[in-house]
N, C-alpha and C positions, 0 to 999 in steps of 0.2 A: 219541631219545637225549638223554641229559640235558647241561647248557652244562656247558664244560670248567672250569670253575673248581676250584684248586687247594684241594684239602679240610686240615684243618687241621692235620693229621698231615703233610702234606708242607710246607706253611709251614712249622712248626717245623725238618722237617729241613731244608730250606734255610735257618733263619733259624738255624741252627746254630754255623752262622761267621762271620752276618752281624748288623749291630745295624740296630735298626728303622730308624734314616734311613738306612741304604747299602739296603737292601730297597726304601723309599718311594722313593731315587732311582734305581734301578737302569737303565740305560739298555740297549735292545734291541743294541745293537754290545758291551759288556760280556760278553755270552752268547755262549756257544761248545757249543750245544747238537744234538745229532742223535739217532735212535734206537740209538747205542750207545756214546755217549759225552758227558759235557757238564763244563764248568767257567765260573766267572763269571770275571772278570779285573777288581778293584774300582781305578779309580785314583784315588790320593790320597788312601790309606785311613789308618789310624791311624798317627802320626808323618810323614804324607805318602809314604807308600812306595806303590808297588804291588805288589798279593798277587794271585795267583789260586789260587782253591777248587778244586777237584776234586768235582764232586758223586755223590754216590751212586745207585745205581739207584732206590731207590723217587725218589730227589729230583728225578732227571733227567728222567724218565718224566712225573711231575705238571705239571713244565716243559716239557717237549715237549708233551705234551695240550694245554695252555695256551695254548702259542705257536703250535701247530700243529693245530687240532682237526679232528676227522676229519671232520666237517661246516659250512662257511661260518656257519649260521646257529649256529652254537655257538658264535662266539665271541663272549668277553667285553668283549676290551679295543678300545679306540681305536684304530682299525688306521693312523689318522695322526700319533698318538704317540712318542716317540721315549722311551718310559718303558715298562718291561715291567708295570708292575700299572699300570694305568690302566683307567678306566672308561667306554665309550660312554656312560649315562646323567651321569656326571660332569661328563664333557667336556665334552657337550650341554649341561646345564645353564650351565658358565662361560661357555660361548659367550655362551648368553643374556642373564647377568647382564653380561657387557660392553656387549655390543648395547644392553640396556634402560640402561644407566648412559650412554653413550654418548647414545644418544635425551633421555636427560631434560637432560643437559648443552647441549646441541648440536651437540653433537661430529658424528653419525651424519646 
């Protein structure tokens, strides 16, 4: 089975109501998602208000595959994250680059 990542058709419809940095920060407690129902809840959105979305079915679905893949080894994200698009290899990699900056300083 192929990794759950969300195809670019369901990005947009969720990116619908959302602008790119509420998206890049979207945090996994924000999501109010299950198989028949879902909505984001953004705080501190434009004007500083808080809004919550209602998402649509193809949008909820791509979000739930995502969050919740139907196999361990399919998932994408960081499962120690507290950010819904995040990246295992990302992460991994910052890790690193702390560690190595740290080692060269002395910090480590």
């Amino acid at each position: 089975m192929a990794a759950a990542v969300l195809p670019p058709s369901s990005r947009s419809a969720i990116g619908r109501g959302l602008r790119i940095s509420e998206i890049a920060t979207l945090r996994l407690d924000q999501c109010q998602v299950n198989q028949r129902a879902g909505s984001i809840t953004l705080i501190d959105a434009k004007g500083g208000k808080t809004r919550t979305l209602d998402l649509h079915n193809m949008a909820r679905r791509a979000l739930y595959d995502y969050l919740f893949p139907e196999h361990p080894r399919d998932r994408e994200r960081d499962q120690e994250s507290i950010y819904v698009f995040s990246s295992r290899l990302c992460c991994k990699n910052q890790r690193e680059m702390k560690m190595s900056t740290r080692r060269s300083s002395g910090l480590a």
